[in-house]
mmCIF file of the N, C-alpha and C atoms, coordinates in Angstrom:
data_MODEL
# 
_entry.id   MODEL 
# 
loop_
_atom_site.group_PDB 
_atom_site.id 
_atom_site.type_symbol 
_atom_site.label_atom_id 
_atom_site.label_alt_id 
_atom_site.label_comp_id 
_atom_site.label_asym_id 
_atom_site.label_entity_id 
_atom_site.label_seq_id 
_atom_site.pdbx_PDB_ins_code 
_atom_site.Cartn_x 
_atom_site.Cartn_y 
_atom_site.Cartn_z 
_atom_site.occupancy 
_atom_site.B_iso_or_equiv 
_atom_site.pdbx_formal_charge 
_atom_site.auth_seq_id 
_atom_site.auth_comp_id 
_atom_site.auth_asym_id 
_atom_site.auth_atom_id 
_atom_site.pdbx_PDB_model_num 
ATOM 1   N N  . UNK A 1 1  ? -2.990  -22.438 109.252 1.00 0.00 ? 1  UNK A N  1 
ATOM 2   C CA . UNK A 1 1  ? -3.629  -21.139 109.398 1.00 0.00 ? 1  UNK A CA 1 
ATOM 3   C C  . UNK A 1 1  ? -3.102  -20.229 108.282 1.00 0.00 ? 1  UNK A C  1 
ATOM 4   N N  . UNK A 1 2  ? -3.996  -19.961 107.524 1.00 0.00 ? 2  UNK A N  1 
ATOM 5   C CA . UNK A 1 2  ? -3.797  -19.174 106.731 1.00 0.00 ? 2  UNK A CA 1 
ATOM 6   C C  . UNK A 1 2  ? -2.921  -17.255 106.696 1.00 0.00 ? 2  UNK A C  1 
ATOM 7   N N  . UNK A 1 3  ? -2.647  -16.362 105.923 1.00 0.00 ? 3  UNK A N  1 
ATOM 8   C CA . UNK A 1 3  ? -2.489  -15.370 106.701 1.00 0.00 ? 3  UNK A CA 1 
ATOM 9   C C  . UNK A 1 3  ? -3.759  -14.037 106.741 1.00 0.00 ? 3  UNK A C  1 
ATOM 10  N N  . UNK A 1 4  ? -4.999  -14.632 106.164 1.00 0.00 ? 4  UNK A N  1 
ATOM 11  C CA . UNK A 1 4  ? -5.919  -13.715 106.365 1.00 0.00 ? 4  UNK A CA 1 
ATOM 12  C C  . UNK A 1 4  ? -6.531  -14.149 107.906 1.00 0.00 ? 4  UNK A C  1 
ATOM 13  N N  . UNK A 1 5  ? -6.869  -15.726 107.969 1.00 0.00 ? 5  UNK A N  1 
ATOM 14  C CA . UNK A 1 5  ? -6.562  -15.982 109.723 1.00 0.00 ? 5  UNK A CA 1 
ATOM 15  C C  . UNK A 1 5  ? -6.063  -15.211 110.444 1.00 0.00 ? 5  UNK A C  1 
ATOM 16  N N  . UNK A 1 6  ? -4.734  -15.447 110.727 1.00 0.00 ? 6  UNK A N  1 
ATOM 17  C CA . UNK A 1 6  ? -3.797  -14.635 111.363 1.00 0.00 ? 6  UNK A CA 1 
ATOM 18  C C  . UNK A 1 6  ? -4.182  -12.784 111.792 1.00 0.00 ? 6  UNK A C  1 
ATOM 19  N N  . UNK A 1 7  ? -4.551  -12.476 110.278 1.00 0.00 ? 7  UNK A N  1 
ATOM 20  C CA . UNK A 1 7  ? -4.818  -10.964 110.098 1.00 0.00 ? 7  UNK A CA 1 
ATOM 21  C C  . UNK A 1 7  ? -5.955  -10.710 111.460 1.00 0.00 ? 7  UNK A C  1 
ATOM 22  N N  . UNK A 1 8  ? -6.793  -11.274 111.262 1.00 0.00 ? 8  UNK A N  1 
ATOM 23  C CA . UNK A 1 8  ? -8.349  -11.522 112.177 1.00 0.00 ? 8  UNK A CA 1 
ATOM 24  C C  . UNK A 1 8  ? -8.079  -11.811 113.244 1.00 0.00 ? 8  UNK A C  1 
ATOM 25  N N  . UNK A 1 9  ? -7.059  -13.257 113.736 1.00 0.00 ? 9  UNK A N  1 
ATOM 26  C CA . UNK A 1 9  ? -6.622  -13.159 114.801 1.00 0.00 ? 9  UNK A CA 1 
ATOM 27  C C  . UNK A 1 9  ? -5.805  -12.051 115.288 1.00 0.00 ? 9  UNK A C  1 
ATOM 28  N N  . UNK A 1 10 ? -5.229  -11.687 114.892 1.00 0.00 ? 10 UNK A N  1 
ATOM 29  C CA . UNK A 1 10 ? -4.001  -10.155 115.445 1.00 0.00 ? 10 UNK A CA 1 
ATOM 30  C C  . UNK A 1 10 ? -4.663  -8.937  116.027 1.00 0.00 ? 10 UNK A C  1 
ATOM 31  N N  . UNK A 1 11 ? -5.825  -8.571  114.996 1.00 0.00 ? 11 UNK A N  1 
ATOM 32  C CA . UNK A 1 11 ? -6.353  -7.680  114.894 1.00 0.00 ? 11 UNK A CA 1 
ATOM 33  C C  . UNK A 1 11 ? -7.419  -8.133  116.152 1.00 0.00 ? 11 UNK A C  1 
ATOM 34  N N  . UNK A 1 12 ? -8.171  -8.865  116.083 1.00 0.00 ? 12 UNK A N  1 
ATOM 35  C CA . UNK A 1 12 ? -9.499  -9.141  117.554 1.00 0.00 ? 12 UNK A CA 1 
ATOM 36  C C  . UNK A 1 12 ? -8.219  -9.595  118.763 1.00 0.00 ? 12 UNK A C  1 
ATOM 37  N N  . UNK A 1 13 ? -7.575  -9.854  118.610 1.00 0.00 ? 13 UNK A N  1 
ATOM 38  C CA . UNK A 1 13 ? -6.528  -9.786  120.051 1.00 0.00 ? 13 UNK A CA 1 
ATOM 39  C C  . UNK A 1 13 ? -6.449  -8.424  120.580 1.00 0.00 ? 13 UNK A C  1 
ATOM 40  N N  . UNK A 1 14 ? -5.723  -7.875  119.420 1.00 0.00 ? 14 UNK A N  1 
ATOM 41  C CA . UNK A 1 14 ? -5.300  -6.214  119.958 1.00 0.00 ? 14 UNK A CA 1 
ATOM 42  C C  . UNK A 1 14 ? -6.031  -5.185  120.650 1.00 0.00 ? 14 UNK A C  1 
ATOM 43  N N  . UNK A 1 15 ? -7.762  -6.095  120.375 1.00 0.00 ? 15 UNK A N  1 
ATOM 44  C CA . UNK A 1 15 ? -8.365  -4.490  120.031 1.00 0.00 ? 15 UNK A CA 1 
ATOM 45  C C  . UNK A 1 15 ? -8.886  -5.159  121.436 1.00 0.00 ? 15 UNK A C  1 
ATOM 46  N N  . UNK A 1 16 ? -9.091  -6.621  121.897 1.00 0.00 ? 16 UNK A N  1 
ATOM 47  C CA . UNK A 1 16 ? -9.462  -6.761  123.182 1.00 0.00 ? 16 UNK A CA 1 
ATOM 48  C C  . UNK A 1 16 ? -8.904  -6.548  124.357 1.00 0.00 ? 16 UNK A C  1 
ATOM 49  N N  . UNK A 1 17 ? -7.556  -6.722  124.040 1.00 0.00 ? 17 UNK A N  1 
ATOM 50  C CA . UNK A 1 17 ? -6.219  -6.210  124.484 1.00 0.00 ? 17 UNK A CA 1 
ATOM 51  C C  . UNK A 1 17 ? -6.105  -5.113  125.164 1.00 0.00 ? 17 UNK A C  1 
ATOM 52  N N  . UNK A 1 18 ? -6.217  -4.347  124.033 1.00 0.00 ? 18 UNK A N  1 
ATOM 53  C CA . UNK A 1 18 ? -6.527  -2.850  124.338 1.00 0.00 ? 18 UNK A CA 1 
ATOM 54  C C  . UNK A 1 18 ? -7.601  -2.641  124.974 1.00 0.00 ? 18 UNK A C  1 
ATOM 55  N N  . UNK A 1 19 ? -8.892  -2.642  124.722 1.00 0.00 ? 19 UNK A N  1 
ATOM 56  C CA . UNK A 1 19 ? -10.186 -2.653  125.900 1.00 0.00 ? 19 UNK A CA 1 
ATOM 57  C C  . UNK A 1 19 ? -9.737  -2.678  127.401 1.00 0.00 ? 19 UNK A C  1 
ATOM 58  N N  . UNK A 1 20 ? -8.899  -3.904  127.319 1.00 0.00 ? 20 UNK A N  1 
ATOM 59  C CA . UNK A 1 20 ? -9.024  -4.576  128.462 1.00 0.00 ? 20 UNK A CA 1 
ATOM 60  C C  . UNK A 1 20 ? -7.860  -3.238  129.486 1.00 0.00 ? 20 UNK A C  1 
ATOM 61  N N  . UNK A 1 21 ? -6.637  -3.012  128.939 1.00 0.00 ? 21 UNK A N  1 
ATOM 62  C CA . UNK A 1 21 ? -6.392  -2.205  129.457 1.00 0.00 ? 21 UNK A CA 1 
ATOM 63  C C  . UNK A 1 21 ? -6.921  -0.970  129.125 1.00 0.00 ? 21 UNK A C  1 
ATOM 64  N N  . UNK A 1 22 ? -7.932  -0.399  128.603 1.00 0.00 ? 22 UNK A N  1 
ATOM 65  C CA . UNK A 1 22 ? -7.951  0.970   128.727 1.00 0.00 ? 22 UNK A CA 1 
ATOM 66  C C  . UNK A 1 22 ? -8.754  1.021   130.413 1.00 0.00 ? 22 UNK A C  1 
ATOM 67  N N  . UNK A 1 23 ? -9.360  -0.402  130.684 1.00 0.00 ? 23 UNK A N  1 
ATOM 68  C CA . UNK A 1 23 ? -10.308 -0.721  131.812 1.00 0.00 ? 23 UNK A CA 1 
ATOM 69  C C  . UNK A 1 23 ? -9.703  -0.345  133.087 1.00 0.00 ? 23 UNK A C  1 
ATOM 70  N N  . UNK A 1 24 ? -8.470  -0.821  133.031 1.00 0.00 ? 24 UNK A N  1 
ATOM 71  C CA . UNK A 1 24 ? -7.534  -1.587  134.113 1.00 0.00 ? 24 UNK A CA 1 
ATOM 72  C C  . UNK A 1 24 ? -6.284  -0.479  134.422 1.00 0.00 ? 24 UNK A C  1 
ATOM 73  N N  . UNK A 1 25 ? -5.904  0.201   133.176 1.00 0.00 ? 25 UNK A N  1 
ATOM 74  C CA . UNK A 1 25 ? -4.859  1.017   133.293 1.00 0.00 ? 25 UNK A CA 1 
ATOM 75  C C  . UNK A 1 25 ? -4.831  2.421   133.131 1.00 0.00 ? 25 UNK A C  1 
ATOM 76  N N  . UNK A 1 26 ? -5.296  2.857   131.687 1.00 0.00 ? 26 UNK A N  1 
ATOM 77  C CA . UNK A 1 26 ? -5.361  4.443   131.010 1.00 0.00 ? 26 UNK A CA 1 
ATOM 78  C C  . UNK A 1 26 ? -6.527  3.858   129.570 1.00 0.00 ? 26 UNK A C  1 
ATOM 79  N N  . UNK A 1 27 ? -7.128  5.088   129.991 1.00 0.00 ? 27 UNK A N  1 
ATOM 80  C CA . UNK A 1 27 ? -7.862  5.173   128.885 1.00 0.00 ? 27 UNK A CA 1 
ATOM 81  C C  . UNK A 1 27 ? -7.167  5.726   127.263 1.00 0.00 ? 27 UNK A C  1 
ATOM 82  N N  . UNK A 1 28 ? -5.958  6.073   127.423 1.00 0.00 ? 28 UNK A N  1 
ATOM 83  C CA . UNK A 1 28 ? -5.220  5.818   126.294 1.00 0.00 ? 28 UNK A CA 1 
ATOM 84  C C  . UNK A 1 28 ? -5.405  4.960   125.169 1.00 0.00 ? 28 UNK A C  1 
ATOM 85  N N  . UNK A 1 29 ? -5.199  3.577   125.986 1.00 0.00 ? 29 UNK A N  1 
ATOM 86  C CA . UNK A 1 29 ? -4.993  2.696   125.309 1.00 0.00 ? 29 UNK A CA 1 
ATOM 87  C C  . UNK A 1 29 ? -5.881  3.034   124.136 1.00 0.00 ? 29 UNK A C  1 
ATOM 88  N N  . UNK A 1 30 ? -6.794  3.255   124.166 1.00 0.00 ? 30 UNK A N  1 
ATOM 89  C CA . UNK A 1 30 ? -8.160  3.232   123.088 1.00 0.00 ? 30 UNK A CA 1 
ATOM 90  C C  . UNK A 1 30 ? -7.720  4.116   122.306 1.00 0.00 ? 30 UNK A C  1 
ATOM 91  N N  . UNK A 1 31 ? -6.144  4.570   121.865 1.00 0.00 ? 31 UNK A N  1 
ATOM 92  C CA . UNK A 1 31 ? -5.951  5.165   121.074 1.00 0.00 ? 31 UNK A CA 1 
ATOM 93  C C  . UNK A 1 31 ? -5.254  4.078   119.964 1.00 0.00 ? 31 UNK A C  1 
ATOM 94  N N  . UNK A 1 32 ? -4.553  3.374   120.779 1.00 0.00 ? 32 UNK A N  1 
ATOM 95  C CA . UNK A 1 32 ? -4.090  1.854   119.754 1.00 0.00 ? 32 UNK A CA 1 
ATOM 96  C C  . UNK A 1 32 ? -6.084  1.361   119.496 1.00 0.00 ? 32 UNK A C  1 
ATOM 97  N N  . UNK A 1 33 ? -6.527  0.939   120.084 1.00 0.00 ? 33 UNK A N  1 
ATOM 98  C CA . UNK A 1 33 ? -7.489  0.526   119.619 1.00 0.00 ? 33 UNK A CA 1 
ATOM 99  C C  . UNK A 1 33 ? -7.888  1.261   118.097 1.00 0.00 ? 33 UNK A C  1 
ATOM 100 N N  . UNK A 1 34 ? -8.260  2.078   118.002 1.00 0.00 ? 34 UNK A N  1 
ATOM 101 C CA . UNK A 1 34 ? -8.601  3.479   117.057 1.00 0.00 ? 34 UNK A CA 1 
ATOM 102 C C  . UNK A 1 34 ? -7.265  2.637   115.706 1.00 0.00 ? 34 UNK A C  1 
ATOM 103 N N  . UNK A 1 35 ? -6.012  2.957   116.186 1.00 0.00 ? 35 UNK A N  1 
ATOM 104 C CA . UNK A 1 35 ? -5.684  2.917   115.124 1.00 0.00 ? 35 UNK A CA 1 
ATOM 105 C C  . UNK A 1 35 ? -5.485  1.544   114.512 1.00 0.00 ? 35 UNK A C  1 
ATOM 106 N N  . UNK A 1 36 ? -5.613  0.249   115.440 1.00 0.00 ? 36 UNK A N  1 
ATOM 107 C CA . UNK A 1 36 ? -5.903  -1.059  114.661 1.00 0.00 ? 36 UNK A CA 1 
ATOM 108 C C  . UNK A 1 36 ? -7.277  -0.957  113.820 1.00 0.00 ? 36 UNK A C  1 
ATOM 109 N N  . UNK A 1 37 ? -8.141  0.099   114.066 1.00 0.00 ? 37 UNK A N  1 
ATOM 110 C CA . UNK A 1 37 ? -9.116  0.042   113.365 1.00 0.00 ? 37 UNK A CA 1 
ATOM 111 C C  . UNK A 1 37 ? -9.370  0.518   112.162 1.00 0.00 ? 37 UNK A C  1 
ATOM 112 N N  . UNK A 1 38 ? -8.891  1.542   111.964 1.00 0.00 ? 38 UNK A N  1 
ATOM 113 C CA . UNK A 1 38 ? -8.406  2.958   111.278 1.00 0.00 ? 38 UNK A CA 1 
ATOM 114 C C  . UNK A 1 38 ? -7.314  2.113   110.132 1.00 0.00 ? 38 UNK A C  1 
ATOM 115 N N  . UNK A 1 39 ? -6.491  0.722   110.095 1.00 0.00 ? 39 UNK A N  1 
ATOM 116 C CA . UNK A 1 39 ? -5.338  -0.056  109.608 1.00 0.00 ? 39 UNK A CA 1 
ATOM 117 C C  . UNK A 1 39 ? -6.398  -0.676  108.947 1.00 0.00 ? 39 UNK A C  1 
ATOM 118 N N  . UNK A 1 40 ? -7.599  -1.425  109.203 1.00 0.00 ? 40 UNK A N  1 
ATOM 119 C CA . UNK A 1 40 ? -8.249  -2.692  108.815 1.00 0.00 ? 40 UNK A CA 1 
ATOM 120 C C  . UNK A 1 40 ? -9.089  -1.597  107.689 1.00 0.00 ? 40 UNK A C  1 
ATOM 121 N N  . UNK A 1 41 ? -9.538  -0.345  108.319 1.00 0.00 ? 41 UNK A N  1 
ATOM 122 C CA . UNK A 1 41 ? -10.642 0.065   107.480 1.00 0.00 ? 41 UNK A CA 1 
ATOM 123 C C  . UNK A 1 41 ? -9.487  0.401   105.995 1.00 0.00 ? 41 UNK A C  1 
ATOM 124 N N  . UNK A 1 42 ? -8.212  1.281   106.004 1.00 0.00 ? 42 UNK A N  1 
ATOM 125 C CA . UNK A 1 42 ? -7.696  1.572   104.881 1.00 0.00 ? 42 UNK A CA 1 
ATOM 126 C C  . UNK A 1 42 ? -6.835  0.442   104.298 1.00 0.00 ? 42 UNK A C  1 
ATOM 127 N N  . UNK A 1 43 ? -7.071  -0.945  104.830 1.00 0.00 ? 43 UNK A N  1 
ATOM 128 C CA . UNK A 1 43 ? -6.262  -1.967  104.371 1.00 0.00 ? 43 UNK A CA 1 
ATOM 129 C C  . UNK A 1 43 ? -7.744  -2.315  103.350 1.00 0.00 ? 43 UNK A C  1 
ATOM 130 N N  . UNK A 1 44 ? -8.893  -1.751  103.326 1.00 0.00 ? 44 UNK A N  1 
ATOM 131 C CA . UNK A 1 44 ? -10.112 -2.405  102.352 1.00 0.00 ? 44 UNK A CA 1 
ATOM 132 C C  . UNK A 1 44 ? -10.068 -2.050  101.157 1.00 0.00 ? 44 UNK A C  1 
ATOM 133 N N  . UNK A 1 45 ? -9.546  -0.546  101.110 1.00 0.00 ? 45 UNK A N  1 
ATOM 134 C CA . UNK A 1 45 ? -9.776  0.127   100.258 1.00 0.00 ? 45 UNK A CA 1 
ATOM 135 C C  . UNK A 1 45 ? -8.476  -0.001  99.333  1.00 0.00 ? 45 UNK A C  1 
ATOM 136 N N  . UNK A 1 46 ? -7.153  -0.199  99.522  1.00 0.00 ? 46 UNK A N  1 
ATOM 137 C CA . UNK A 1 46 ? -6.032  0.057   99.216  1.00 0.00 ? 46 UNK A CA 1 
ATOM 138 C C  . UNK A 1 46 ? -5.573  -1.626  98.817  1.00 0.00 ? 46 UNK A C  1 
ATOM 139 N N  . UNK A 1 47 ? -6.307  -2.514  99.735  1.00 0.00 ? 47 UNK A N  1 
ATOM 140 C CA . UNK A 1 47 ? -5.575  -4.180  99.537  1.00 0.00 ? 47 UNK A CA 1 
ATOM 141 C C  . UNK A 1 47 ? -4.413  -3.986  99.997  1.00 0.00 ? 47 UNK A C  1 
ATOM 142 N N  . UNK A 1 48 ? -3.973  -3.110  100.803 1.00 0.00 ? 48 UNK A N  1 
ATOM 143 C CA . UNK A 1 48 ? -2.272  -3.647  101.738 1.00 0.00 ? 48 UNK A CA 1 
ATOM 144 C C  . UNK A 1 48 ? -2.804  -3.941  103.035 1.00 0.00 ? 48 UNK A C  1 
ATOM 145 N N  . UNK A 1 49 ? -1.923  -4.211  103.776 1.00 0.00 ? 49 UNK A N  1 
ATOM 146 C CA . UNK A 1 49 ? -1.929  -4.317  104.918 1.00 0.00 ? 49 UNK A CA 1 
ATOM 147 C C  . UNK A 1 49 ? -0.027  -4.686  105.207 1.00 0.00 ? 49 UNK A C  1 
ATOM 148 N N  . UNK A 1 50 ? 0.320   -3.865  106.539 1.00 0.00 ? 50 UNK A N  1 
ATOM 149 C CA . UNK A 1 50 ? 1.216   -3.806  106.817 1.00 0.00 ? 50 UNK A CA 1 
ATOM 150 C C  . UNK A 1 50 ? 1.574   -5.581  107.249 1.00 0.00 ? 50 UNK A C  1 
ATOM 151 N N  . UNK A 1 51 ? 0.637   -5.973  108.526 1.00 0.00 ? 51 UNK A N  1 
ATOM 152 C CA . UNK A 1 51 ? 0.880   -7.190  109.166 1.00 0.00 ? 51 UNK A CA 1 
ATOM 153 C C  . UNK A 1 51 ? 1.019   -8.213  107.986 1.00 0.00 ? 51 UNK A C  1 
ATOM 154 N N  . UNK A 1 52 ? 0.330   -8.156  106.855 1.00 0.00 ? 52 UNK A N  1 
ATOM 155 C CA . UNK A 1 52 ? -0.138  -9.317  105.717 1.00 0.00 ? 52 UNK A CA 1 
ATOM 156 C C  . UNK A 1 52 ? 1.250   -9.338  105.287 1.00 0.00 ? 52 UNK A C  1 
ATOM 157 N N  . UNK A 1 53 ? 1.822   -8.065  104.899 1.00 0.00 ? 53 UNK A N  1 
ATOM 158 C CA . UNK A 1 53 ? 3.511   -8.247  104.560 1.00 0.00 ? 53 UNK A CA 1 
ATOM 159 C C  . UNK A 1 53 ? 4.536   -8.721  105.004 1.00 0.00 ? 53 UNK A C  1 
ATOM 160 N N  . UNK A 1 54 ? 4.500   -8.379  106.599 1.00 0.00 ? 54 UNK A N  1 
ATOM 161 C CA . UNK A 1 54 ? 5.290   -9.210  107.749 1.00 0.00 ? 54 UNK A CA 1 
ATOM 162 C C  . UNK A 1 54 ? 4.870   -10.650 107.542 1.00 0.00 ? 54 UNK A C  1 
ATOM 163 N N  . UNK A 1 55 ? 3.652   -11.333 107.847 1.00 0.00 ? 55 UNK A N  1 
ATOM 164 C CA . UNK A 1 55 ? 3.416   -12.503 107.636 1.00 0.00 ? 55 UNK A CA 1 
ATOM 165 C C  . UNK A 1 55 ? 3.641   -13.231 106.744 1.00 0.00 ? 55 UNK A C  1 
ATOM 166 N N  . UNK A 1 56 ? 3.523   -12.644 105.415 1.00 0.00 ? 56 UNK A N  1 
ATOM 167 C CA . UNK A 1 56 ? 4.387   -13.358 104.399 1.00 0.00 ? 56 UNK A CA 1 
ATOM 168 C C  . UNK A 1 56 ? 5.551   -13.254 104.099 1.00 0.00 ? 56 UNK A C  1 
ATOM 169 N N  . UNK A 1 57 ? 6.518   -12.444 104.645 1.00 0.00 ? 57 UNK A N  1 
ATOM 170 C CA . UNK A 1 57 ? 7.706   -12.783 104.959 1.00 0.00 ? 57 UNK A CA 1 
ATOM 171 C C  . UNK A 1 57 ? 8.004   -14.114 105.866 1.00 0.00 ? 57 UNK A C  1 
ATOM 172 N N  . UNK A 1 58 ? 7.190   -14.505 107.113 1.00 0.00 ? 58 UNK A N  1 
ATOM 173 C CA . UNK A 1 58 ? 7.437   -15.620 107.636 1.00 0.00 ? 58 UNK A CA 1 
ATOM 174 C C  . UNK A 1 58 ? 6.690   -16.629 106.993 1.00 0.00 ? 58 UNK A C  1 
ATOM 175 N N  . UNK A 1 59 ? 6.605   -16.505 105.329 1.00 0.00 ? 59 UNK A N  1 
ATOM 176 C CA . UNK A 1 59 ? 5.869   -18.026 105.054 1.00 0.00 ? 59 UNK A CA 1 
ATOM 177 C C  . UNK A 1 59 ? 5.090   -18.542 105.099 1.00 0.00 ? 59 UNK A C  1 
ATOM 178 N N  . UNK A 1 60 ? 4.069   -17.612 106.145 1.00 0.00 ? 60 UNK A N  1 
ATOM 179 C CA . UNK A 1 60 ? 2.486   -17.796 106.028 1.00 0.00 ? 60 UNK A CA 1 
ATOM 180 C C  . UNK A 1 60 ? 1.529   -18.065 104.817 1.00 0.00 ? 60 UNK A C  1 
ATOM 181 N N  . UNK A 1 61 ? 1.080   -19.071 104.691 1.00 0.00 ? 61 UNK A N  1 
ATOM 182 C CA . UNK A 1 61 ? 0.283   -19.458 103.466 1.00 0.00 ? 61 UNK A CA 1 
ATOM 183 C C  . UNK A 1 61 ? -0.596  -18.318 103.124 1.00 0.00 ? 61 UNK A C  1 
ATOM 184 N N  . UNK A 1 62 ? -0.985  -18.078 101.895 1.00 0.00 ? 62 UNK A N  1 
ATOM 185 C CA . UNK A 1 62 ? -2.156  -17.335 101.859 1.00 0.00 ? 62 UNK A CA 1 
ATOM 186 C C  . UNK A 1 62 ? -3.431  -17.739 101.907 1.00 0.00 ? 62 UNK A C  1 
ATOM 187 N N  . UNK A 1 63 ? -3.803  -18.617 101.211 1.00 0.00 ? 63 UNK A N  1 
ATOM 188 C CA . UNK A 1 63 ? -4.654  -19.458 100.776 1.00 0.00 ? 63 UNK A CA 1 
ATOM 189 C C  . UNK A 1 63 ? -4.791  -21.034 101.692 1.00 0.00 ? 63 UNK A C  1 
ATOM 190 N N  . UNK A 1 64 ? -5.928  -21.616 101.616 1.00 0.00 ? 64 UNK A N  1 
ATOM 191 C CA . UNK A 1 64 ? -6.073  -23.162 102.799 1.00 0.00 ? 64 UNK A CA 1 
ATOM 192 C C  . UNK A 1 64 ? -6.086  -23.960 101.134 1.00 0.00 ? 64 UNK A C  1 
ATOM 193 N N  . UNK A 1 65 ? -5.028  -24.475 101.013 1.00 0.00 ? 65 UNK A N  1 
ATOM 194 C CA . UNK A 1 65 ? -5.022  -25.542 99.954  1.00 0.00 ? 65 UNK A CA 1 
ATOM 195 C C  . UNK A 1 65 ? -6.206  -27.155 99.586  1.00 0.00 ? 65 UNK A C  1 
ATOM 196 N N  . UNK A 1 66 ? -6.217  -27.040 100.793 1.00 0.00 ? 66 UNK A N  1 
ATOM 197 C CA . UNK A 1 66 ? -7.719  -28.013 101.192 1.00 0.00 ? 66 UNK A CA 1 
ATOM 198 C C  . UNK A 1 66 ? -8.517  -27.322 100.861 1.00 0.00 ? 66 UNK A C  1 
ATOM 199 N N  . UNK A 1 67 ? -8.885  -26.444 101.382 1.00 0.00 ? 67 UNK A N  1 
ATOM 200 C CA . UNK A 1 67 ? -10.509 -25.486 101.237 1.00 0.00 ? 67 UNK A CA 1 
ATOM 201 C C  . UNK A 1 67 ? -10.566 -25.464 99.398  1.00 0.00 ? 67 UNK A C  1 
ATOM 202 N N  . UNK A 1 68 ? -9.561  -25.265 98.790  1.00 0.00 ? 68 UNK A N  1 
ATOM 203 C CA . UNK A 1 68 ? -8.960  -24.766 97.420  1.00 0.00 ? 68 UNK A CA 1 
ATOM 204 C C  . UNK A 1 68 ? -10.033 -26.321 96.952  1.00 0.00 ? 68 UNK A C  1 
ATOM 205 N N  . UNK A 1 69 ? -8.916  -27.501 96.825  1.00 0.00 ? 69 UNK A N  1 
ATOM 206 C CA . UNK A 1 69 ? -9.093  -28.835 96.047  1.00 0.00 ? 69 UNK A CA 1 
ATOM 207 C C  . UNK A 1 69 ? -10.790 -29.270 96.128  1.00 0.00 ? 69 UNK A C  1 
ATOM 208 N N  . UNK A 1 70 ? -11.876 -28.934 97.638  1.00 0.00 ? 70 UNK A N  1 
ATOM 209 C CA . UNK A 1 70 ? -12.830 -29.292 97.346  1.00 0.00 ? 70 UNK A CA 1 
ATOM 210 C C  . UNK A 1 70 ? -14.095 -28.429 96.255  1.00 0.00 ? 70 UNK A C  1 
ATOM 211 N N  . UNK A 1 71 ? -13.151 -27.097 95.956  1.00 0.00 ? 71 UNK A N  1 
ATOM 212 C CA . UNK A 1 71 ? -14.154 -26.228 95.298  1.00 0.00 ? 71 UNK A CA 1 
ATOM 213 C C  . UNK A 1 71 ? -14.376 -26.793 93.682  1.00 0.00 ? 71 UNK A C  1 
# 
C-alpha cells in the first residue's frame, strides 16, 4: 500500500467516523469532519500534507513499484 493509499484510506475512515458519531453522539463531531476536509482541499493546492509526512517517516512507499515496471 502505497502512501497516497493510505492518505484516502485515513481520510474516508475519519470522515465516516465522524458521520457516524455526529449520529450517535454530538453533532460536533462534524467539526473534525470539516477540518479533514478543509486538510485534503489545502493539501491540493500547496502539495503537503501533514499525514503524507508522518507516513513517510514510517517507510511508507510512495509509489507501487509494480504499477511503475508495467508502464
Amino acid at each position: 500500500m502505497t502512501v497516497n493509499d493510505m492518505l484516502r484510506m485515513f481520510a474516508g475512515g475519519f470522515v465516516l467516523l465522524t458521520l457516524a458519531l455526529s449520529q450517535l453522539h454530538s453533532p460536533y463531531w462534524l467539526l473534525f469532519t470539516a477540518f479533514v476536509g478543509l486538510n485534503l482541499l489545502q493539501s491540493a493546492f500547496t502539495k503537503w500534507c501533514p499525514l503524507m509526512s508522518i507516513l513517510r517517516g514510517f517507510k511508507v512507499r510512495d509509489y507501487d513499484h509494480e504499477a511503475r515496471k508495467g508502464a
